[in-house]
Each structure stands twice: as C-alpha cells, then as structure tokens.
C-alpha positions as CSV (number, residue, x, y, z in Angstrom):
1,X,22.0,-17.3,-11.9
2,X,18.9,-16.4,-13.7
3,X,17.0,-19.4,-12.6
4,X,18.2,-19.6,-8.9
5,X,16.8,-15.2,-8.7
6,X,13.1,-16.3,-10.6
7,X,12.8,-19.2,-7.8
8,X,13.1,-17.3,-5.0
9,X,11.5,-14.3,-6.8
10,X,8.3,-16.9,-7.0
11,X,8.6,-17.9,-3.5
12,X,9.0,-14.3,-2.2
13,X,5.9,-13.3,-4.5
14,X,4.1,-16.1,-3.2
15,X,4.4,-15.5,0.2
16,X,3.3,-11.7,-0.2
17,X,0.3,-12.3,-2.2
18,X,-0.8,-14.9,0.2
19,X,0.0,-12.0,3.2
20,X,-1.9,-9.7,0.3
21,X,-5.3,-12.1,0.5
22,X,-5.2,-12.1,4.3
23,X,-4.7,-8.3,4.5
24,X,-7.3,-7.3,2.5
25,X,-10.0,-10.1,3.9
26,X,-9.1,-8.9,7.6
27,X,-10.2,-5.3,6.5
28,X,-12.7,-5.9,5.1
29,X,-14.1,-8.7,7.8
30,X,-13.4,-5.4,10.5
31,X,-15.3,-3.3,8.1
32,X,-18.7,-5.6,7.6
33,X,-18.4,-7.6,11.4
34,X,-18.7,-4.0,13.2
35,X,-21.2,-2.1,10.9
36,X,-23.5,-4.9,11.6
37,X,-22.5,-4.2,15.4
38,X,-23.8,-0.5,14.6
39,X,-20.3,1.3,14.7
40,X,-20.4,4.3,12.7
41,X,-18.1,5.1,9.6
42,X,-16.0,7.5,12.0
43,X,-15.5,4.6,14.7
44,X,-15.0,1.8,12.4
45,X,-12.2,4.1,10.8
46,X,-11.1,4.5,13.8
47,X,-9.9,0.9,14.4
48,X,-7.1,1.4,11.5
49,X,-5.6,4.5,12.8
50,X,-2.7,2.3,15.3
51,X,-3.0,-0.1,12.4
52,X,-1.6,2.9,9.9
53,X,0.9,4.7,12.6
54,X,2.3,1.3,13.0
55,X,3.2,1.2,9.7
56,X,5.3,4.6,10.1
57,X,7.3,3.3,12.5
58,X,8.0,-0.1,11.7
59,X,9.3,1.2,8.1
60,X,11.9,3.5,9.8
61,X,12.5,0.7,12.5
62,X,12.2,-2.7,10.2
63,X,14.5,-1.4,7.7
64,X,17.5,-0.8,9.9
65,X,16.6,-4.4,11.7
66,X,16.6,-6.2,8.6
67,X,20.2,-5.2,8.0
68,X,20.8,-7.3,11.0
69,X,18.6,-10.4,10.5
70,X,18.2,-10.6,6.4
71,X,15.1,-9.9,4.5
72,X,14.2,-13.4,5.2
73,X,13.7,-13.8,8.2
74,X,11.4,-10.1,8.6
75,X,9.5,-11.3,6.0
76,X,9.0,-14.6,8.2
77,X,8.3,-12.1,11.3
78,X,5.8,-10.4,9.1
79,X,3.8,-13.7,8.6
80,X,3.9,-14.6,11.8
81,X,2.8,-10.9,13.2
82,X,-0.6,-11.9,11.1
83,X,-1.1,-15.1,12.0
84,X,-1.0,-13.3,15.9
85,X,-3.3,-10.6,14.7
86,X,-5.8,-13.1,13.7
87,X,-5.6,-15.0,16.5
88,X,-6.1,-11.7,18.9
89,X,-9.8,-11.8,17.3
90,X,-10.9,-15.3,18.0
91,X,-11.7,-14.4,21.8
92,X,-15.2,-14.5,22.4
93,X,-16.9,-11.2,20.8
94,X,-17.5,-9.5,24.2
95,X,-14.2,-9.0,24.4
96,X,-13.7,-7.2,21.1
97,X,-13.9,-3.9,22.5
98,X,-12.6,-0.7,20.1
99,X,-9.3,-0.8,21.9
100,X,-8.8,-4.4,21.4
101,X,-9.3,-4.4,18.1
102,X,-7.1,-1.1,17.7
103,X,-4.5,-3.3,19.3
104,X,-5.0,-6.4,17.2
105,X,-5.2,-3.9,13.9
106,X,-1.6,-2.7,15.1
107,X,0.0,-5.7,15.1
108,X,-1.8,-6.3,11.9
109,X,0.2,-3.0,10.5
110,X,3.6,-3.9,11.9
111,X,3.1,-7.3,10.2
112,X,2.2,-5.8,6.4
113,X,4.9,-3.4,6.7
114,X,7.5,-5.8,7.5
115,X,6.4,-8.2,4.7
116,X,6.1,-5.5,2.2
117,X,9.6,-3.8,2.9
118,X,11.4,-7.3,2.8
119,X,9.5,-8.2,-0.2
120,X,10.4,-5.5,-2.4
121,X,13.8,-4.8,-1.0
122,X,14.6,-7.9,-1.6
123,X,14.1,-7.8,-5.9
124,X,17.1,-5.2,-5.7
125,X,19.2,-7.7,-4.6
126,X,17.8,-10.8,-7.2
127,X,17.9,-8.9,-10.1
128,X,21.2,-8.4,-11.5
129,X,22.7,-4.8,-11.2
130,X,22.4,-4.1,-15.2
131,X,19.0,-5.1,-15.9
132,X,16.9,-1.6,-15.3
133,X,14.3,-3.1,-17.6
134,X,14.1,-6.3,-15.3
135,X,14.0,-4.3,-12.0
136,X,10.7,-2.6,-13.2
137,X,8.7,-4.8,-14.9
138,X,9.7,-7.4,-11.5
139,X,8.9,-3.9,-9.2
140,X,6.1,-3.3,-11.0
141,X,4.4,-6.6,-11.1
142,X,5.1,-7.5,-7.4
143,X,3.2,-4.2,-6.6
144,X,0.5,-4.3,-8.9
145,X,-0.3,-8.1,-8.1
146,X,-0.4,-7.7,-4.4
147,X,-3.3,-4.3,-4.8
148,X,-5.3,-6.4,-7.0
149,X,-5.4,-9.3,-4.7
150,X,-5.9,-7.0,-2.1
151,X,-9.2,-6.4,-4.0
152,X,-9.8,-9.8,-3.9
153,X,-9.1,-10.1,-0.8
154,X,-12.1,-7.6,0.2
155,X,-14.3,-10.1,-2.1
156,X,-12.8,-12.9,0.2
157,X,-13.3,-11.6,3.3
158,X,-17.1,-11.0,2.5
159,X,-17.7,-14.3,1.0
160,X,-15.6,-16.3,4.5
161,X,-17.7,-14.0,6.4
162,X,-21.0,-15.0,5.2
163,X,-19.9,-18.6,4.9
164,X,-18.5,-19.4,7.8
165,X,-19.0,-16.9,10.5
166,X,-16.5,-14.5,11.6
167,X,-14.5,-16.4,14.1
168,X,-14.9,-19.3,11.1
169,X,-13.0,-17.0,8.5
170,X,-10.2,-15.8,11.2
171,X,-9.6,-19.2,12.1
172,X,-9.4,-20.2,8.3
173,X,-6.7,-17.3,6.9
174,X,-4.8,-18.1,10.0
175,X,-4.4,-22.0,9.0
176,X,-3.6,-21.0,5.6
177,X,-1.2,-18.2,6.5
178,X,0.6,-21.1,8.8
179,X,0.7,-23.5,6.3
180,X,2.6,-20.7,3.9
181,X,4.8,-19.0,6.4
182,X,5.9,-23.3,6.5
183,X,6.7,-23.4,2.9
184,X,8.5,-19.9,2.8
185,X,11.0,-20.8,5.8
186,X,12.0,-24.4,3.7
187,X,11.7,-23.0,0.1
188,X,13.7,-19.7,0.5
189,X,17.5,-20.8,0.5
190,X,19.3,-17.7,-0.2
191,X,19.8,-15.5,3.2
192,X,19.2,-11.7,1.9
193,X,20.0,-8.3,3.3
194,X,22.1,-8.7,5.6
195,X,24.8,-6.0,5.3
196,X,28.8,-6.1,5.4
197,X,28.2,-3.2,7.9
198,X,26.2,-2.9,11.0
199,X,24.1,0.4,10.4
200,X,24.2,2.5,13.6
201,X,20.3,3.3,14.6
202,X,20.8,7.1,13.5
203,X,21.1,5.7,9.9
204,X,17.6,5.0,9.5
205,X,17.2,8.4,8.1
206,X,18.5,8.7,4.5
207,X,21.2,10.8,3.5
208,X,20.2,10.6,-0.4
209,X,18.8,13.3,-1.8
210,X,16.9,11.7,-4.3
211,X,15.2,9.7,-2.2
212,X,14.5,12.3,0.2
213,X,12.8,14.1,-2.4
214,X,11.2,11.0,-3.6
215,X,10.1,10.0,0.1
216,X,8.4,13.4,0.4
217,X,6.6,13.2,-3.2
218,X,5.4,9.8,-1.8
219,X,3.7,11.5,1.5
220,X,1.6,13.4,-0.6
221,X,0.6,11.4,-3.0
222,X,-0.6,8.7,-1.0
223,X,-1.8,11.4,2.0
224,X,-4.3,12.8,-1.0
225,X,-5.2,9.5,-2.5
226,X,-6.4,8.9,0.9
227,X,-8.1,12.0,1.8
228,X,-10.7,11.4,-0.2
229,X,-11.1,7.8,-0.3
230,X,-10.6,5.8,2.8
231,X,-13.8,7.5,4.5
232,X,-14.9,10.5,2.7
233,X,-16.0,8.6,-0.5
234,X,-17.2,5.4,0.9
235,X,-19.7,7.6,3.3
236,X,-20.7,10.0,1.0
237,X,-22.0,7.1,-1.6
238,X,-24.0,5.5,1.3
239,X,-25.4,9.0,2.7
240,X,-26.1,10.7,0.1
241,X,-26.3,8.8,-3.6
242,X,-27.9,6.2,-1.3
243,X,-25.7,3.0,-2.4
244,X,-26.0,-0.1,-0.3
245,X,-23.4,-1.2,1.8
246,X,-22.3,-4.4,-0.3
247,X,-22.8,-2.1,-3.6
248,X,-20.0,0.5,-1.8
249,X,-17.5,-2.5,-0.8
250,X,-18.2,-4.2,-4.1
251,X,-17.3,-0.9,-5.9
252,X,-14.3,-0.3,-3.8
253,X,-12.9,-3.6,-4.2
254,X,-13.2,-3.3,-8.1
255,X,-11.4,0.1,-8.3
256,X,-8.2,-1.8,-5.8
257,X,-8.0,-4.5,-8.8
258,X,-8.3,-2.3,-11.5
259,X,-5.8,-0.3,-10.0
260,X,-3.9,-3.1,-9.1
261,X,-3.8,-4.2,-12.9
262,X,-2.9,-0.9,-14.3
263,X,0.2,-0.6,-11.7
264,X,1.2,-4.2,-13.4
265,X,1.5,-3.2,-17.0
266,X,2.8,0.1,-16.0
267,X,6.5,0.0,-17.5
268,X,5.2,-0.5,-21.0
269,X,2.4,2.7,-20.3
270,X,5.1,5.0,-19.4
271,X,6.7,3.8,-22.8
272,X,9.6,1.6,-20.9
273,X,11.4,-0.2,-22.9
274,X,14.0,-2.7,-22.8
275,X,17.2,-0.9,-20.9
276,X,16.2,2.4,-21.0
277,X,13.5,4.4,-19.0
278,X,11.4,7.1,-20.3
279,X,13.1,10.8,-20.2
280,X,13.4,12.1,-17.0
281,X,10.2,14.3,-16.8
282,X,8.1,11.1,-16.2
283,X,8.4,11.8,-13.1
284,X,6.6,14.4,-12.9
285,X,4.4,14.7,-15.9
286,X,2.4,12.0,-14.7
287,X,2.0,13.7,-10.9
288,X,0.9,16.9,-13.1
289,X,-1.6,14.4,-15.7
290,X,-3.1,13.4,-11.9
291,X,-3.2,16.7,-10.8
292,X,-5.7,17.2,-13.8
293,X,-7.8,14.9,-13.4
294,X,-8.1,15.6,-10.0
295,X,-8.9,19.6,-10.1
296,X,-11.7,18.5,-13.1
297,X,-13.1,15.8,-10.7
298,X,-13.1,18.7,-8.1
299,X,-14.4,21.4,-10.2
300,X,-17.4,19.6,-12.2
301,X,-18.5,18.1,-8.4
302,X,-18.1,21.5,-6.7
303,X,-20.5,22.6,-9.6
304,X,-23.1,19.3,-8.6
305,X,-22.6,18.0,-12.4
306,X,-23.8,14.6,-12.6
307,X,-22.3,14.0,-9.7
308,X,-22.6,10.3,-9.6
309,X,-21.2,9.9,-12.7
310,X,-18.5,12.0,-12.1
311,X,-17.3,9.9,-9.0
312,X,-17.6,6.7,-10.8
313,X,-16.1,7.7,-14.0
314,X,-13.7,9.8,-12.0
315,X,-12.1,7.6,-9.6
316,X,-11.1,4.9,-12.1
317,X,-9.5,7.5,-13.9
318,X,-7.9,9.1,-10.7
319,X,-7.1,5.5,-9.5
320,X,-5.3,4.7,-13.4
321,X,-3.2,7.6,-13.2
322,X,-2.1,7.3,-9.7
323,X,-1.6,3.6,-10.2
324,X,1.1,4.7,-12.3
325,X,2.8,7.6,-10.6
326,X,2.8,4.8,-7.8
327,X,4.5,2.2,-9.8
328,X,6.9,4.6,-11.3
329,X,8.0,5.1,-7.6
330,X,8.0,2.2,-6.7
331,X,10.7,1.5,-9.0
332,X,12.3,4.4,-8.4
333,X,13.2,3.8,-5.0
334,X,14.3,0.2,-5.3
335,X,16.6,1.9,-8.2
336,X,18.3,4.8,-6.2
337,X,18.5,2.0,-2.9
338,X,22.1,1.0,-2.1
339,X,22.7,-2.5,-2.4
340,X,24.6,-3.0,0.7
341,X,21.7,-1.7,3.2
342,X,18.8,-1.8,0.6
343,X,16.5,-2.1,3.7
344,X,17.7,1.2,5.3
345,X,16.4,3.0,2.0
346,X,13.5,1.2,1.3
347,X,11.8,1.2,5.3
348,X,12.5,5.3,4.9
349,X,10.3,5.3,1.6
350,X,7.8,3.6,3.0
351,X,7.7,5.4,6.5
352,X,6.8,8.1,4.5
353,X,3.8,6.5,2.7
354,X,2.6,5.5,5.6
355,X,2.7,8.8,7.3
356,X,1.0,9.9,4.0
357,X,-1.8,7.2,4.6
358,X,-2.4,8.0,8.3
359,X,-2.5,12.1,7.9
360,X,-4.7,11.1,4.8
361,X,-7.1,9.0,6.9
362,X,-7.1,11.4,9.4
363,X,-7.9,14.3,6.9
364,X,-10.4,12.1,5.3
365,X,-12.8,12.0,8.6
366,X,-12.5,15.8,10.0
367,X,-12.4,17.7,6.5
368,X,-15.5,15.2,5.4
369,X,-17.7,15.4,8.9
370,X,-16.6,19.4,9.4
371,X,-16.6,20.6,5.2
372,X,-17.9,17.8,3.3
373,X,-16.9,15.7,0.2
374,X,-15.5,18.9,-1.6
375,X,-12.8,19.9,0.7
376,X,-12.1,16.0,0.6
377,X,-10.9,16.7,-3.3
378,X,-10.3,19.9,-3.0
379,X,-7.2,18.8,-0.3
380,X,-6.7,16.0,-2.3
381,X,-5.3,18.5,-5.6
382,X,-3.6,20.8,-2.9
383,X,-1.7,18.0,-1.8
384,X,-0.9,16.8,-5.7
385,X,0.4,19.9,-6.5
386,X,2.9,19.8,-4.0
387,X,3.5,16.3,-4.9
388,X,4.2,17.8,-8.4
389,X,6.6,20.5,-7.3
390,X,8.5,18.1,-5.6
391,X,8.6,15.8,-8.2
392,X,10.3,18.5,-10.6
393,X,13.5,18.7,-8.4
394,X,13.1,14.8,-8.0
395,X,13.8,14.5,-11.9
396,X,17.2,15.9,-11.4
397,X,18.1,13.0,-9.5
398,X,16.7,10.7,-12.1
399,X,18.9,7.2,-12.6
400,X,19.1,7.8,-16.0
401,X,20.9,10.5,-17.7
C-alpha cells in the first residue's frame, strides 16, 4: 500500500517541482525582459495582477471541477495551461504589448493554481487516514520544496535569459515542461479525486467552520506578507539603499529558498512528533511570534535605525516565521478536508490565499507610491493581528483534542 502511495507521491512531487522551476523562471524572465524595455516597477507589477485574480477564481472553480475529472487529470490541465502560457510569449516582441502579456500571465495563474490544488489535495488521499505525523511531514515537504525551487527558479530564469535569449529560454522550459507533462500522464496510474457524489456548483463554498476560519487567517497572512514584499521592498532597495537590480533579484530569490527550507523541516520546529501535533495554541502562537517580529521590524524602521540592516536581518526572520505559520496551514487544511471531495475544500483555502496575494499586491503599490515603505509594514502587522485574532477561534477547531 505503502509503496504504491510513495510512487505516485514521487511522480506527483515531480511534476510540481518541475511546474515550480517553470513558475518561478517565467517571473522572473517578465521581471528582467521588461525592465530592460524601461517598464517601471508599477507597470511591470502590473502584468501579475490577472495572473493573481486568476488564481482566486480558478481555486473556487478547479476544486469543484476536479470532483468531476480527478486530481489527475487538473494537474495534467495545469501543465498543459503553462506550456500555452509559454508559447503566448514566443510571438515576435512587437507584439508583447502590456495586455498581451497580462493575458499570457493569466493563463500562467490558472495553470499554477490548478497544479498546486491537485497536488496537495491529492496527499490526503495517499496517505493513509491514521498517519497525522505522515500527512505533515509529506504537506510540509511538498510545500516547502516547491518555494525553494521557486527560488531557484528565479536564479534559472536569469541564467536561460542571459544564455540563450528570451524567446531561447521560453522555447526551452516549454520542451521540458512537455517532455514531463509525458511522463506524468504514463507514470500516474491511480485515478484520484473523483467523488462518489457530483457536488452541485453552490458547494464550492465551505460549510466547515474550521476551515472558514482557517481560509480567512490565510487571507491575511499571505495579503500582509505581500504588502510589503512583492513591490514595496524590492523598489525601496533599488531607490533608496541604492542596490543593483541583479543584487535585489539575487536577494529575493535567496530569502524564497530559505524560506522554502524552513517550511520543509517545519513539523519538527513546531515540536511535531510522531502521532501527535503540538497543543492547540500553535496555531496561533506562532501568528502572534510573527506579529512581533513584524511590529519590531516596523518600529526600529519608522525610527531610521540601521535601516539596511534591519530589512536584511528582518526579512529572513519575518520570512522563518511565516514559513512556518504557512506550513502549519498548510497541513491544517489538508487535515480538516473531507476525503470524499478533498478538492472542494482545498480550492476554497486557496481562493482565499490568492485573494490575500492580489489585495496584498495591490496594497503593496498604492500604500508604497502614496505613504512609503512604512505604511507597507505598518499594514503588514495590522493585517497579522487580525490574522492572529482569527487564529484564536481557529484553535478551537483544532484536529486534535
């Protein structure tokens, strides 16, 4: 049994980091292609925002669909989405206006969120039912793999870049992405997801509380991670510390694997161990050890202490912390899912992240160009306090009692 789950546990791993590298290369390759074209840091950003709304509704859309097709095969979808994404920027570079791209970065979105709900969804229904400690070090090494290859992937989509050209490093992760979406369709043998049921379209919403509360701890988590980080921070080191471009994208990419690494080892962090979880105020004690570090962060930069040092020092410690808070929920939602209609559960958690992510974007550009880095962190601890008070009713609903 054992055997037959780690198989297509590998293959399903596989075929996500694989998506991962091509996810994070694309960024990136947007990022670096249009900056050289002059874009500004407020129009480049601009080019993710259909890619991030996407991502809201194909989570409350993909999860109800994959009830009907199996986890499989939207996984399969997901691959193939990128594969079209990449091949919408080959066209000769006259043609790749904002809107285009905006387009092309949508499909990108529908395609990650498709891929990421199958793949996780799909470790509730490998790991057997009484194996908690199983289900979160699997969770949490599927999550904290694919952000530190999506580090990698920024490195990657520099280096194919300057190697081979733009339209040379699209053409390149689209071959590859072929050649895996191949071996997924003949290596995956077990059909996944598919419910006994046939979900009516008005089930996309969940009727659990404890994922409702978790869904809405999630928005603001993510939605302040990203306030401050996704344009805000990146800006502010090239305006005013004066970093170079490749320092700032070199930087950033280090923080995602770092942060990627700490989400991996995170069940034996939190003190989890064998069968049994840590007592149900992990929750939110380590929203409230984030909340911290973000109000010091925000304090000691209000007060223009060191403030270079602060940010460095600062955001691997904010980044460590929330990598955890992030793989605790990670697990936590895979754990409260019902197995018949996993999907259904999982696409409504991570609608909500990625409603957090786009208000955060969004938030990142207007409070940054209208108030400065500041408000950026100062909304980013308003938003993990709330995060916080939510998580305190969330720990009633903890699966351990």
């Amino acid at each position: 049994m054992m055997n037959s789950a780690v198989r297509q546990y590998a293959v399903i791993t596989a075929s996500y980091w694989a998506f991962t590298l091509t996810d994070g290369a694309l960024r990136m390759l947007v990022v670096l292609y249009f900056h050289q074209l002059a874009y500004s840091p407020l129009e480049i950003a601009s080019l993710f925002l259909l890619y991030e709304f996407c991502g809201v509704i194909t989570n409350l859309i993909g999860g109800w669909l994959a009830t009907f097709i199996g986890l499989n095969r939207a996984m399969h979808l997901g691959l193939l989405l990128q594969i079209l994404a990449l091949a919408m920027m080959l066209v000769e570079p006259e043609y790749l206006t904002v809107f285009y791209v905006m387009i092309a970065q949508a499909v990108s979105g529908i395609a990650k969120d498709l891929n990421k709900m199958s793949a996780k969804s799909s470790i509730k229904l490998i790991v057997p039912k009484e194996s908690k400690s199983k289900l979160y070090q699997w969770v949490a090494l599927l999550t904290g793999s694919k952000n530190t290859l999506k580090g990698i992937g920024f490195f990657l989509g520099a280096v194919l870049l300057s190697q081979l050209g733009f339209r040379g490093a699209i053409s390149s992760m689209a071959i590859a992405l072929a050649v895996v979406l191949l071996l997924s369709c003949v290596l995956l043998t077990d059909e996944l997801g598919k419910t006994k049921f046939k979900p009516k379209f008005k089930d996309i919403f969940s009727k659990s509380a404890a994922i409702n509360y978790l869904s809405a701890a999630r928005f603001f988590l993510f939605g302040a991670r990203d306030i401050w980080f996704v344009i805000a921070l990146p800006v502010f080191l090239q305006e005013q510390l004066q970093w170079q471009h490749n320092s700032v994208g070199a930087f950033l990419a280090s923080w995602v694997i770092a942060y990627g690494a700490v989400q991996a080892f995170a069940p034996k962090i939190t003190g989890f161990k064998k069968n049994q979880m840590t007592d149900e105020k992990s929750v939110w004690f380590w929203a409230f050890a984030l909340l911290i570090a973000s109000s010091s962060i925000t304090g000691l930069i209000a007060l223009q202490w060191q403030v270079e040092n602060v940010l460095i020092a600062g955001l691997f410690i904010f980044g460590a912390l929330f990598a955890i808070n992030s793989s605790l929920h990670s697990y936590l939602i895979i754990a409260y899912a019902k197995e018949d209609g996993v999907s259904l559960d999982v696409g409504f958690y991570y609608m909500a992240n990625a409603l957090g992510r786009l208000v955060g974007t969004l938030l990142s550009g207007w409070l940054y160009q209208s108030y400065g880095l500041v408000a950026c962190l100062f909304s980013t601890s308003v938003f993990i306090l709330i995060a916080v008070m939510i998580s305190v009713s969330l720990a009633k609903h903890s699966v351990v009692k």
